[in-house]
Biotite code that builds the C-alpha atoms (Angstrom):
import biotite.structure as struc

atoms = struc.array([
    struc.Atom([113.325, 92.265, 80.021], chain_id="A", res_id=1, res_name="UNK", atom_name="CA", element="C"),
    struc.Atom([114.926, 89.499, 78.359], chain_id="A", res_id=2, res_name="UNK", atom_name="CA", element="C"),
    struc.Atom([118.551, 90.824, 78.899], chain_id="A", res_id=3, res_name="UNK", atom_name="CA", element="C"),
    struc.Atom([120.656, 91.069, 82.413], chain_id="A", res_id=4, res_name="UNK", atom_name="CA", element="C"),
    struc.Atom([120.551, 94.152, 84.165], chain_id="A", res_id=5, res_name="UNK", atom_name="CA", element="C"),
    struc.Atom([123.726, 95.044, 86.832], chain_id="A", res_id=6, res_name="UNK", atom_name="CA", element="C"),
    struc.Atom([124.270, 97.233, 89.566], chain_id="A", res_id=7, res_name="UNK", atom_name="CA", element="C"),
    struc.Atom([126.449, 98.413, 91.548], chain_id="A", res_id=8, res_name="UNK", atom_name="CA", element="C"),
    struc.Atom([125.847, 99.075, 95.507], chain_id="A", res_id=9, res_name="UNK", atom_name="CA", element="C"),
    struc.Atom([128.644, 100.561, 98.158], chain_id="A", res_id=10, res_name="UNK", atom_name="CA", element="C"),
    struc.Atom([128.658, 100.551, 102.293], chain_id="A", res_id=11, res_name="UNK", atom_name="CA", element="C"),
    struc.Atom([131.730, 101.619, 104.304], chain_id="A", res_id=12, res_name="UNK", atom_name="CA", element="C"),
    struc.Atom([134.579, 99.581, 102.440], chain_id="A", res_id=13, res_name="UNK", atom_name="CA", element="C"),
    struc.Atom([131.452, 96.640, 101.206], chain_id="A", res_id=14, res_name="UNK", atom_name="CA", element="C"),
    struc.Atom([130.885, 96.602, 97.112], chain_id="A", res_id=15, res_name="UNK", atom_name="CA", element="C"),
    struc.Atom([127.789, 94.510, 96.548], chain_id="A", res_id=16, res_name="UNK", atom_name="CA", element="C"),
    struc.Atom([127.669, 93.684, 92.408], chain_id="A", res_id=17, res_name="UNK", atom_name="CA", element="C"),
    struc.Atom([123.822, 92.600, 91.170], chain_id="A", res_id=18, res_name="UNK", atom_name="CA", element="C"),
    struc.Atom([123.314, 90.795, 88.525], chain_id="A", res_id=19, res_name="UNK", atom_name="CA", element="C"),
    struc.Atom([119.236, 90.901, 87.485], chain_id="A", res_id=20, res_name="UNK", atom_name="CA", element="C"),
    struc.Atom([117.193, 88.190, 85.836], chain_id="A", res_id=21, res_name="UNK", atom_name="CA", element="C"),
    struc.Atom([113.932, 87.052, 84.765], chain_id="A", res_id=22, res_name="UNK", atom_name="CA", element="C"),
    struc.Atom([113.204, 84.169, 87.219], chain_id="A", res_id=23, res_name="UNK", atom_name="CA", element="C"),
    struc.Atom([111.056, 82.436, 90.060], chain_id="A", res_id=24, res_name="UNK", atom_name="CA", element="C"),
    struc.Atom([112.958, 84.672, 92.743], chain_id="A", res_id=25, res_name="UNK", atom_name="CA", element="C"),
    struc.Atom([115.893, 82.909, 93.607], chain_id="A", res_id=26, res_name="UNK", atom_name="CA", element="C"),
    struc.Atom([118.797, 84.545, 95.403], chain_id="A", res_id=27, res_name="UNK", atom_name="CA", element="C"),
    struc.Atom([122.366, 83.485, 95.017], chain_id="A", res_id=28, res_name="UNK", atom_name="CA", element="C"),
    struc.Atom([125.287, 85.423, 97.026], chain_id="A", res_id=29, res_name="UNK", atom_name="CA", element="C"),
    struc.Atom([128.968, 84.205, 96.136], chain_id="A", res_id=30, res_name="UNK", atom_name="CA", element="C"),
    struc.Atom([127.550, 81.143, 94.780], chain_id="A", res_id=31, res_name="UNK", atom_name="CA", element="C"),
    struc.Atom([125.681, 80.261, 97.994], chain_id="A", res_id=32, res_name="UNK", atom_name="CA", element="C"),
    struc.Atom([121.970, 80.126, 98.971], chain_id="A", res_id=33, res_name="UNK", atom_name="CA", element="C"),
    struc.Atom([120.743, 83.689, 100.287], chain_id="A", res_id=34, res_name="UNK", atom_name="CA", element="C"),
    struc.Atom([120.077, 81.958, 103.607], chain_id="A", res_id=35, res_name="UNK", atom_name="CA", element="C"),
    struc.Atom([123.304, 79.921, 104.317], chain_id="A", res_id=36, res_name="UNK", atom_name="CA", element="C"),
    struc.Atom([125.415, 83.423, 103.348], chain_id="A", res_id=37, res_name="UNK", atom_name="CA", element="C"),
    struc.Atom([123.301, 86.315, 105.127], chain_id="A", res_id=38, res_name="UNK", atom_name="CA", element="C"),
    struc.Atom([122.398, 83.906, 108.814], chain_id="A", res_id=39, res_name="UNK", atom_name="CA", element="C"),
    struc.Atom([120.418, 86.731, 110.581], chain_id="A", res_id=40, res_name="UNK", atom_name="CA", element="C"),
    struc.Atom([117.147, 87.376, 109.886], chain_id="A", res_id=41, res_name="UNK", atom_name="CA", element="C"),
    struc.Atom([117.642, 91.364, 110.125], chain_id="A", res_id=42, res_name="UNK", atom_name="CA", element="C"),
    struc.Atom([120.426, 91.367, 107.213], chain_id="A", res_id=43, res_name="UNK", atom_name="CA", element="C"),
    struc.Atom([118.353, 89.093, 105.087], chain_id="A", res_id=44, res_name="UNK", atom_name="CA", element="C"),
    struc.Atom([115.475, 91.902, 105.471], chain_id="A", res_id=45, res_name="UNK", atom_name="CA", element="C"),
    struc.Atom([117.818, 94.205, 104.582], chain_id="A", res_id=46, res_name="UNK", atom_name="CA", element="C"),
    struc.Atom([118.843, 93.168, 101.686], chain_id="A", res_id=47, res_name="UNK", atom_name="CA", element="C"),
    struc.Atom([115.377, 91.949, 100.297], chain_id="A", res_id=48, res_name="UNK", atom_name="CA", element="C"),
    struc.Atom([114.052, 95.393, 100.999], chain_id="A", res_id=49, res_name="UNK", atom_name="CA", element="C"),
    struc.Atom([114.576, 96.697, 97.855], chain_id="A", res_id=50, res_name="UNK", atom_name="CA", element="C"),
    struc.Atom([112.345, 94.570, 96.157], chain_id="A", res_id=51, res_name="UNK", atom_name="CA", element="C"),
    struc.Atom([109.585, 93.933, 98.948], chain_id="A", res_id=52, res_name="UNK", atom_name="CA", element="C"),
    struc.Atom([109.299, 98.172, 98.514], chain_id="A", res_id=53, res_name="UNK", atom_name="CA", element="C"),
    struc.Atom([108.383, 97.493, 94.832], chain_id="A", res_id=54, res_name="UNK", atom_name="CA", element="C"),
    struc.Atom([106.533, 94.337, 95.580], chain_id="A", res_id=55, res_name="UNK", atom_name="CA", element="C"),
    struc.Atom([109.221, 92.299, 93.261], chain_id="A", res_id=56, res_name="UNK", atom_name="CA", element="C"),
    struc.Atom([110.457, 89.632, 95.387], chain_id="A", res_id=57, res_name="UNK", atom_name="CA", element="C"),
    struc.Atom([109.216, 86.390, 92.889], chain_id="A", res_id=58, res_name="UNK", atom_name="CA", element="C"),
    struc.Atom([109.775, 88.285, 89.730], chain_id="A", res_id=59, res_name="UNK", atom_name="CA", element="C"),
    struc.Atom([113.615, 87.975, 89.825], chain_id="A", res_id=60, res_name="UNK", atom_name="CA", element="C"),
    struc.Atom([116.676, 85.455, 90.132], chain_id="A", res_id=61, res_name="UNK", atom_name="CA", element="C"),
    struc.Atom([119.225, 87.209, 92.053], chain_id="A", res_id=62, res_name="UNK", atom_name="CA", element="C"),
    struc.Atom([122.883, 87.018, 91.863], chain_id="A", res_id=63, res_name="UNK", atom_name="CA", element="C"),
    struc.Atom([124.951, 88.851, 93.977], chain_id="A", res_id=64, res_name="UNK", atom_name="CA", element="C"),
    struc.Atom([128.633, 89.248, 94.594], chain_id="A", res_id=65, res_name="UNK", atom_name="CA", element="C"),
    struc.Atom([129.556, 90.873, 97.490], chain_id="A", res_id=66, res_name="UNK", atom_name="CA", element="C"),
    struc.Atom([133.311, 91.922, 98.769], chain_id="A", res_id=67, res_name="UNK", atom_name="CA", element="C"),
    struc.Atom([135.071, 94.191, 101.284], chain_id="A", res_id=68, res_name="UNK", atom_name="CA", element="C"),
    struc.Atom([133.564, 94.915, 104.690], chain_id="A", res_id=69, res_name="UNK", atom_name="CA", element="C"),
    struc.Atom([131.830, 92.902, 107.157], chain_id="A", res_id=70, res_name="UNK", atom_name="CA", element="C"),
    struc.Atom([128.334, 90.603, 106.155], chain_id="A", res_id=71, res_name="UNK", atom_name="CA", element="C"),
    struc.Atom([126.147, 93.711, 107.948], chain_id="A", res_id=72, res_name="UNK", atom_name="CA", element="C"),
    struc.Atom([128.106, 95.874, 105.058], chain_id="A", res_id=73, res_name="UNK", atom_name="CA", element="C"),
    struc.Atom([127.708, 93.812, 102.270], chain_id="A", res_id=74, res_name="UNK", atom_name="CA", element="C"),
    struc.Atom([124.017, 93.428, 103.104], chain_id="A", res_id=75, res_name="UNK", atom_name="CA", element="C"),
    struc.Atom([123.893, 97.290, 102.953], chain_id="A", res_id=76, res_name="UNK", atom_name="CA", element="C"),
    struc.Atom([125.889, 97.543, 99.732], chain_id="A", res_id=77, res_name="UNK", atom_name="CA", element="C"),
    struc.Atom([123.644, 94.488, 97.921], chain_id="A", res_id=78, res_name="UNK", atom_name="CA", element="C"),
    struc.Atom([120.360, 96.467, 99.179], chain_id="A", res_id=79, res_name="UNK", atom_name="CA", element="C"),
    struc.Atom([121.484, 99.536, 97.689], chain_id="A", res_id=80, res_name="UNK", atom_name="CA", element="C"),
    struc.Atom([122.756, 97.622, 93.981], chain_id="A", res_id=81, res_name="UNK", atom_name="CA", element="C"),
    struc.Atom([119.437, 96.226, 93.999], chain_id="A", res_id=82, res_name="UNK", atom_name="CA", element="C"),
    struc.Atom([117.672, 99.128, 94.102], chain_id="A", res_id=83, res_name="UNK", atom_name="CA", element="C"),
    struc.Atom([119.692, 101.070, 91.530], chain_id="A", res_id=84, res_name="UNK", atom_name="CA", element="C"),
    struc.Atom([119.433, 97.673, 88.835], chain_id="A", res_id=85, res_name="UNK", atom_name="CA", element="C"),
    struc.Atom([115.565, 97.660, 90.150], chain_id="A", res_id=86, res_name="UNK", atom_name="CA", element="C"),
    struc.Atom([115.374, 101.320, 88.333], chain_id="A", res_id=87, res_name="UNK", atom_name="CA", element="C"),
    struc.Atom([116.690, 100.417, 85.503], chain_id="A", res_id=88, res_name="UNK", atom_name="CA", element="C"),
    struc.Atom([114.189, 97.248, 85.070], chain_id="A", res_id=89, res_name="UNK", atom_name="CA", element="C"),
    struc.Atom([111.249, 99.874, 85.560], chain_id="A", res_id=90, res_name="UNK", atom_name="CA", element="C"),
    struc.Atom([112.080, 103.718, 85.806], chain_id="A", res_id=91, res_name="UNK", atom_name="CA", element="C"),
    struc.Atom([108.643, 103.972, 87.796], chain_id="A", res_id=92, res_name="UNK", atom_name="CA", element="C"),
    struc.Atom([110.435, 102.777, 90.964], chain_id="A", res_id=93, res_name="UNK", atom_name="CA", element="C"),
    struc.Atom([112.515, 105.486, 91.851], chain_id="A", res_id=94, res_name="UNK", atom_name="CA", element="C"),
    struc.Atom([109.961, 107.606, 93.450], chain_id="A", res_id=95, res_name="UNK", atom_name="CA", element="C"),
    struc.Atom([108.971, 104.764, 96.159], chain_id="A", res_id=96, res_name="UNK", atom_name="CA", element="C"),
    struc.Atom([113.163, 103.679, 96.637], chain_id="A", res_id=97, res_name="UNK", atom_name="CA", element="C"),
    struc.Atom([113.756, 107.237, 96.797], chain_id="A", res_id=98, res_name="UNK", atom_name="CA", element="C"),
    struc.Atom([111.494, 108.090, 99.661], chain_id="A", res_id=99, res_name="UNK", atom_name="CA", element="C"),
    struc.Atom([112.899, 104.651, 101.539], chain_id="A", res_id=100, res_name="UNK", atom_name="CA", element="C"),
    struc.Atom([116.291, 105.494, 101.044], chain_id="A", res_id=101, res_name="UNK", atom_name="CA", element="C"),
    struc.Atom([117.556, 103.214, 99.194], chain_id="A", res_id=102, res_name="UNK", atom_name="CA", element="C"),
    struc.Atom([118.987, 104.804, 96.674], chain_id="A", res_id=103, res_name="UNK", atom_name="CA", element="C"),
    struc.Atom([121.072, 106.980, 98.839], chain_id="A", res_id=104, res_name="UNK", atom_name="CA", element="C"),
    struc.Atom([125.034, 105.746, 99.614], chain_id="A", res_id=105, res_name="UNK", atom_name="CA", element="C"),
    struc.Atom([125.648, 105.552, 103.212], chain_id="A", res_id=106, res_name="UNK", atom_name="CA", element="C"),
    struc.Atom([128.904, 107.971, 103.128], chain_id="A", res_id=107, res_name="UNK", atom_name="CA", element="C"),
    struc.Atom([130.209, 107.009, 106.504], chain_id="A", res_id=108, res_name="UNK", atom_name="CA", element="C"),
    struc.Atom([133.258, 105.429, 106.609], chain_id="A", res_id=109, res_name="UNK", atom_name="CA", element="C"),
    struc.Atom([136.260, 104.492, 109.256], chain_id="A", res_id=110, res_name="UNK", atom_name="CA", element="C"),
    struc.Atom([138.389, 107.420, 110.482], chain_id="A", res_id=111, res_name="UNK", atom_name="CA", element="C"),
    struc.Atom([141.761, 107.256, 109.863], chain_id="A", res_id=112, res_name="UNK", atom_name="CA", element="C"),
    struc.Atom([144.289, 106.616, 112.838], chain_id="A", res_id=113, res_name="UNK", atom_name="CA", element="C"),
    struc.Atom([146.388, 109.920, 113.023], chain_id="A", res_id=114, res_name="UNK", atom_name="CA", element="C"),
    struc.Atom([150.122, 109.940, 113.239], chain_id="A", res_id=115, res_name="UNK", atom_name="CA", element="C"),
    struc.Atom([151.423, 110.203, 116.681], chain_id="A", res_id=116, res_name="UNK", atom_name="CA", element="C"),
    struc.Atom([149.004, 108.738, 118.655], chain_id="A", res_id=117, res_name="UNK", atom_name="CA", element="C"),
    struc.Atom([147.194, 105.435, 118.739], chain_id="A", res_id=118, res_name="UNK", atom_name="CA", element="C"),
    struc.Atom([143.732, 105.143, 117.109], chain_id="A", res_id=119, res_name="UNK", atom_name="CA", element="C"),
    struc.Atom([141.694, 107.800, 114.902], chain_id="A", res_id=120, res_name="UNK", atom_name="CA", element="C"),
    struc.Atom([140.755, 109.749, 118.463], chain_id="A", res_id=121, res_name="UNK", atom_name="CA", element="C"),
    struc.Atom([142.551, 108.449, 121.255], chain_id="A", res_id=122, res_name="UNK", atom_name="CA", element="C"),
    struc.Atom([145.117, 109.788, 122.689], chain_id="A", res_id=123, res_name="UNK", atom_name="CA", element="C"),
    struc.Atom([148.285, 108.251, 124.825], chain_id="A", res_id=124, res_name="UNK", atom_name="CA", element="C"),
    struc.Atom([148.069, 108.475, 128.566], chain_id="A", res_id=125, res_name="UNK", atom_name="CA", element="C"),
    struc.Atom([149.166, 111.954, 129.987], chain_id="A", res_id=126, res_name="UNK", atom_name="CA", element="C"),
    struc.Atom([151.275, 111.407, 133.007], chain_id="A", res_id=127, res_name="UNK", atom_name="CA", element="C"),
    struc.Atom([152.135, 115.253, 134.666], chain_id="A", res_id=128, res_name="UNK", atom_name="CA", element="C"),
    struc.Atom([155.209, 114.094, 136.234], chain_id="A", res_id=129, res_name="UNK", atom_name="CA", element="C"),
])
């Protein structure tokens, strides 16, 4: 794989962009460290679980842009791009992100806020009299 391989990954209103590259692992997100961008440790596993599932974690440099939605979102979005460019590296690897899930685009999404009263479900106070 001497070329770059991208992919796109979605979560709620999140788009996570990958850019794939021959490398010693590195991880770049908006042009900061992996570390400094994604602070918990549970969003950081999220987003590396792509390529721990396909034991690929050294074999790549990483960049990844990630807009829209909150950082638990974008971590989402960037696990699922990473997992669709990690196919196209190696066909072989859909079978094992399949079964995980990580291939699969979390559909959920906000609900709208209806006309008339004042959130997606709520409803203004009844008063009887």
């Amino acid at each position: 794989m001497s070329e770059k391989i991208q992919a796109t990954g979605r979560r709620k209103t999140a788009v996570a962009s990958v850019t794939l590259s021959e490398g010693k692992g590195e991880i770049q997100v908006n042009g900061r460290d992996f570390e400094d961008y994604f602070c918990t440790s549970s969003m950081r596993e999220q987003v590396l679980a792509s390529l721990t599932a396909v034991e690929a974690h050294k074999a790549f440099d990483v960049a990844i842009k990630a807009t829209g939605g909150g950082l638990s979102g974008q971590a989402v979005a960037a696990r699922h791009a990473l997992a669709r460019a990690l196919i196209k590296v190696n066909p072989d690897y859909r079978a094992k992100l399949k079964d995980l899930g990580y291939l699969k685009r979390d559909p959920r999404m906000r609900e709208r806020k209806k006309p008339g009263q004042p959130g997606a479900r709520k409803r203004f106070q009844f008063s009887k009299r």
